[in-house]
C-alpha positions in Angstrom: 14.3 -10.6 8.5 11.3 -12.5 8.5 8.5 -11.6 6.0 4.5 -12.1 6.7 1.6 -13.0 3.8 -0.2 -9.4 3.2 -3.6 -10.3 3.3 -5.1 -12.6 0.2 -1.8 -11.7 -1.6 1.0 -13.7 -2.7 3.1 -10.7 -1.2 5.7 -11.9 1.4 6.2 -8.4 3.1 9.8 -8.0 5.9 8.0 -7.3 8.8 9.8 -3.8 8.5 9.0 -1.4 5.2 11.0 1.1 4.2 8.5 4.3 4.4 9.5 7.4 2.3 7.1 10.6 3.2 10.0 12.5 4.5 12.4 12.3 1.3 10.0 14.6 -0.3 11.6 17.4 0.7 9.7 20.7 0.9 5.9 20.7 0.3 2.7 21.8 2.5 3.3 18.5 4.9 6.8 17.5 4.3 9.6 17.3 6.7 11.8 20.0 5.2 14.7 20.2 3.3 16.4 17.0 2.8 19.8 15.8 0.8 18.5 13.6 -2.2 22.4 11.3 -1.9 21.1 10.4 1.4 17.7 9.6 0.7 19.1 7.3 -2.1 22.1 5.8 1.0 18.9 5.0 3.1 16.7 3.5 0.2 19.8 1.3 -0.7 20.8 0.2 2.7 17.4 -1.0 3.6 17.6 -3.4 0.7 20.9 -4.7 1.6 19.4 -5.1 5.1 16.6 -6.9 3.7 13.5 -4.7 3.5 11.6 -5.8 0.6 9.1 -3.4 0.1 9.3 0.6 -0.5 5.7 2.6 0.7 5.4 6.0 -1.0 2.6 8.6 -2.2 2.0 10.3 -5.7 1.4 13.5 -2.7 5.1 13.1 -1.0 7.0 16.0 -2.1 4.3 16.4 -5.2 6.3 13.4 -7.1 9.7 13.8 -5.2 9.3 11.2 -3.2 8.3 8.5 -6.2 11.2 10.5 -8.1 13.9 9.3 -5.8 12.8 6.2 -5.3 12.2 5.1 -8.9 16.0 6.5 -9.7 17.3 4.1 -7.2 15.6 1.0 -7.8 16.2 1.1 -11.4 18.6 -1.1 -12.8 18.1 -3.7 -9.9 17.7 -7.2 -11.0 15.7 -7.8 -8.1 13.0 -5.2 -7.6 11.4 -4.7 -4.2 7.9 -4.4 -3.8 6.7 -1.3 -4.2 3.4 0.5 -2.6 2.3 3.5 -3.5 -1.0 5.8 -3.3 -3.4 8.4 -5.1 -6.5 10.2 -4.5 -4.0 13.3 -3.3 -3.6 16.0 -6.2 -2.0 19.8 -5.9 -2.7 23.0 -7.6 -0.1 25.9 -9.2 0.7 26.5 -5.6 1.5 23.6 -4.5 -1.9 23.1 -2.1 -2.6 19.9 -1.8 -6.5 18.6 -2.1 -8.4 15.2 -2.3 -9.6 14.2 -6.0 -11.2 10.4 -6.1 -12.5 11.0 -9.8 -12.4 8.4 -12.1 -10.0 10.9 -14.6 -8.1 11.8 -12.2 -7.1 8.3 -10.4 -6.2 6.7 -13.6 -3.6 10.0 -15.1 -2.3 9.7 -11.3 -1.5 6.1 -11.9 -0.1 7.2 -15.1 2.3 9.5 -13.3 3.1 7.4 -11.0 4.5 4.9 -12.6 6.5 6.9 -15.1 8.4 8.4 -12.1 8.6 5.3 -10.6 10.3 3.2 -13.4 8.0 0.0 -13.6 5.3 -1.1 -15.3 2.6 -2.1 -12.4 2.4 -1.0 -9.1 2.6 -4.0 -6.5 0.2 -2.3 -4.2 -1.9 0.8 -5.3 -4.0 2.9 -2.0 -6.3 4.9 -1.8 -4.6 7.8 0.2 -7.4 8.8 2.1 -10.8 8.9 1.9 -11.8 12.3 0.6 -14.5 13.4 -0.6 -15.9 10.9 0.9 -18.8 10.3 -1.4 -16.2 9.7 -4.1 -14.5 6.6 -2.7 -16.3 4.0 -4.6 -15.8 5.7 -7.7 -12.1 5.6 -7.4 -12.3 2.1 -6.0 -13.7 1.0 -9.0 -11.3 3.1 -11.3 -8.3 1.3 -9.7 -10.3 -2.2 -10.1 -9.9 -1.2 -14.3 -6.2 -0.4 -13.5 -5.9 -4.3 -12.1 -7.4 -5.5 -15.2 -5.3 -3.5 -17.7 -2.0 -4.7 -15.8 -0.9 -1.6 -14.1 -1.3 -2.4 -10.6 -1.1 -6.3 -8.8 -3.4 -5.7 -5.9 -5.4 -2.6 -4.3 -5.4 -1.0 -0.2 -6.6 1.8 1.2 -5.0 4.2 3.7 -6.8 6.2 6.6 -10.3 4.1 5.8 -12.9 3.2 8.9 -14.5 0.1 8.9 -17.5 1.7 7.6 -16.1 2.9 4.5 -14.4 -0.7 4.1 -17.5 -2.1 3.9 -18.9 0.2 0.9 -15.4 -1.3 -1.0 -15.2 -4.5 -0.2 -18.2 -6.0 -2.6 -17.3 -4.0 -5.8 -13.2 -5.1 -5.0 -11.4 -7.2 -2.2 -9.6 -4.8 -0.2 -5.6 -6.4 -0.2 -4.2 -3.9 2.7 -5.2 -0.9 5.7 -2.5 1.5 6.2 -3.8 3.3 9.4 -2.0 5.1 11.7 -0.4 3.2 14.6 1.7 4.3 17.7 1.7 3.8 21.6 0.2 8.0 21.2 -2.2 6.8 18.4 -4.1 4.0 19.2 -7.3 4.2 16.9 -7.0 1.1 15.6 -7.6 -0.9 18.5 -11.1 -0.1 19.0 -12.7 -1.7 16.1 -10.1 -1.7 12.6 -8.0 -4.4 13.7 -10.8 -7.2 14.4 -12.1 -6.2 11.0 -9.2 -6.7 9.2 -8.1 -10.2 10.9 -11.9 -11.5 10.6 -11.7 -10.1 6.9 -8.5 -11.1 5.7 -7.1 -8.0 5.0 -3.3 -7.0 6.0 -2.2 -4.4 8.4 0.6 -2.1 7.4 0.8 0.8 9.8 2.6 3.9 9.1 4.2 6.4 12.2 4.9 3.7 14.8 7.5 6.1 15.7 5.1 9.2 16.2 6.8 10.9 13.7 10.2 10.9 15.3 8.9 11.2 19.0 8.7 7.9 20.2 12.8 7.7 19.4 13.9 9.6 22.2 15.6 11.8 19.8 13.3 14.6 20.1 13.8 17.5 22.9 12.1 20.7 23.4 15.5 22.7 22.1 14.8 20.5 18.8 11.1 21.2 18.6 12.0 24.7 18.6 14.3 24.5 15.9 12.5 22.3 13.5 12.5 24.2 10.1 10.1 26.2 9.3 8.8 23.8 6.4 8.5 21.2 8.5 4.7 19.8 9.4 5.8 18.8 12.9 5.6 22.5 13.8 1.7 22.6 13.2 1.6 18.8 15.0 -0.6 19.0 18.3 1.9 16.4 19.7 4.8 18.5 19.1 3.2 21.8 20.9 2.2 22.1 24.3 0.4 20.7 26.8 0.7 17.4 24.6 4.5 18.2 24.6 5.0 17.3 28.0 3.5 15.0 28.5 4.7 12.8 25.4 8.3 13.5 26.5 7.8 12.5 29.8 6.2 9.0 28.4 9.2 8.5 26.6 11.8 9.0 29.3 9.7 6.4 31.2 10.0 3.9 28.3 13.6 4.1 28.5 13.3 1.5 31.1 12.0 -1.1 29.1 14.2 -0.4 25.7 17.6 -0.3 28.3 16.0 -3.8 30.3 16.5 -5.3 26.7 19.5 -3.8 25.3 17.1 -1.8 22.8 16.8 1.3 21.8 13.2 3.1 21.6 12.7 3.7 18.3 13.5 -0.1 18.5 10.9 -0.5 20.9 7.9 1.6 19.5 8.3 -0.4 16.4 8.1 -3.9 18.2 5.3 -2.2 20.4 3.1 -2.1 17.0 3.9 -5.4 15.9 3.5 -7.0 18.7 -0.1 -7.4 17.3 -1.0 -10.6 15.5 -3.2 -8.3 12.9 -0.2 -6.6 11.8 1.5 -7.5 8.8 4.3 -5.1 8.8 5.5 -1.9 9.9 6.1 1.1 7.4 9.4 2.8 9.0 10.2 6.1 7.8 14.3 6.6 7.3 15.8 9.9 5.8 19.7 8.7 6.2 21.4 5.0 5.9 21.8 4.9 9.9 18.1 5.3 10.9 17.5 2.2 9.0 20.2 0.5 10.4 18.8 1.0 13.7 15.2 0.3 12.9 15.6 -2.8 10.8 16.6 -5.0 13.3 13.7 -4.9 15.0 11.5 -6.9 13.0 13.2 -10.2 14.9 12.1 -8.8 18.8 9.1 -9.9 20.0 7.9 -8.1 23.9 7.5 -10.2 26.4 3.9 -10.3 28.8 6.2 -8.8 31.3 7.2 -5.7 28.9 4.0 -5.0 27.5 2.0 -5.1 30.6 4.4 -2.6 31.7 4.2 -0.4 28.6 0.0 -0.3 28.7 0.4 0.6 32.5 2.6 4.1 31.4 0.0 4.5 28.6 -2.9 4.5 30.9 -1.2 6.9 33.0 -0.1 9.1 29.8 -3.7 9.0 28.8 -5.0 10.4 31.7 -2.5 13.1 32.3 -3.6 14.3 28.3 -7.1 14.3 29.8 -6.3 16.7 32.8 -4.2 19.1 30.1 -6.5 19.0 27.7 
């Protein structure tokens, strides 16, 4: 797999990253229950496939997530890259909240890397940007934690360009991890020119739409989704949106069967078929999702495919607008 310079780094990212919000098991966004030996099976075969880098979030599975990935990476001689973020704290309960204090960033770090294994975090994001009036204060807390050694370089995750531009003179902003899908196409209006004209990488998480943009997802499965799991409360996944996105996805299948692809194959090279994107984060819960994702990162679409593909999007869009 080829890799791709992140930014001003001197991180080489593979074009696919090995995204872990669903290994955290049960918690007020998570995926439901999940079997910890195959979380560790898809962790390890990504590696041997030759993902590089591991994105997680102190939030995912409050510490699960880190948990499961520091267990399996420990020991290695060679360590992947690891991303992970803060700003996202829980109560008792188990609510989850925004907290950008000073205090509070650096014990998350703290925690972080103790269930992580390491010593420094390769790339440390802000989760997202709430409160909003706190973000500068947390930038600069994480800008202490480069000093001290604990983290390499710093991102941010769900930031506009506006807040980017109250970050970016205090510290240079390494990384954007926005959202990114042929059903989520924010991006393209004004992040992505900022990024490329800034220097910043790209590293987009949900290319797959949380699972819809595979082709594996039906009404009888929507319907059964465990009660724990987010995608239940997911616009996207509930009607008149449901539809709708189903319907774009059996007409995609022409394009993915054209090249001998499948579609989760295809959504992925969909997102990287732009130049401002680093690398995709591709979530995997078991060994064989990853082995069908990974390849991907070697396709590029051809003028004829993606002219295609932005013709059923425009007609996607405008059947949303007339259920909407």
């Amino acid at each position: 797999m080829h890799t791709r310079r992140l930014g001003p780094t001197d991180l080489h990212l593979s074009s696919i990253g090995l995204g872990t919000w669903a290994l955290g098991g049960v918690w007020q966004y998570g995926w439901g229950p999940q079997d910890e030996q195959e979380s560790v099976a898809a962790i390890r075969r990504a590696l041997e496939l030759g993902v590089n880098w591991i994105d997680t979030a102190s939030a995912y599975g409050l510490g699960r997530s880190e948990e499961v990935v520091g267990r399996t990476i420990q020991g290695l001689v060679e360590k992947p890259i690891i991303a992970t973020k803060c700003g996202r704290v829980w109560n008792e309960t188990g609510k989850i909240f925004g907290n950008l204090k000073r205090e509070s960033i650096r014990a998350e770090a703290e925690s972080s890397l103790t269930r992580l294994k390491i010593d420094t975090i390769d790339l440390y994001q802000i989760h997202w940007p709430d409160p909003d009036e706190d973000i500068e204060e947390a930038w600069e807390a994480m800008v202490e934690l480069v000093k001290e050694g604990k983290a390499r370089y710093l991102g941010v995750s769900n930031f506009s360009v506006e807040q980017l531009n109250r970050i970016q003179p205090i510290h240079p902003v390494a990384s954007v991890q926005p959202p990114y899908s042929m059903l989520a196409r924010g991006v393209e209006a004004d992040l992505l020119a900022y990024c490329a004209a800034n220097n910043i990488g790209v590293i987009p998480y949900s290319p797959m739409q949380k699972g819809l943009l595979t082709g594996k997802i039906t009404r009888e499965r929507v319907r059964n989704l465990h009660e724990s799991d987010h995608r239940r409360r997911d616009s996207n996944f509930r009607e008149p949106r449901l539809s709708a996105n189903l319907e774009l996805v059996d007409a995609l299948r022409v394009v993915a069967e054209r090249r001998g692809k499948t579609l989760a194959q295809l959504a992925i090279a969909w997102v990287l078929r732009c130049p401002e994107v680093t690398a995709a984060i591709v979530g995997a819960r078991r060994a064989s999702q990853i082995e069908e994702t990974v390849g991907v990162g070697e396709w590029v679409l051809s003028q004829e495919d993606t002219g295609f593909i932005e013709a059923l999007l425009d007609d996607h869009q405008r059947t949303l607008k007339g259920k909407d």
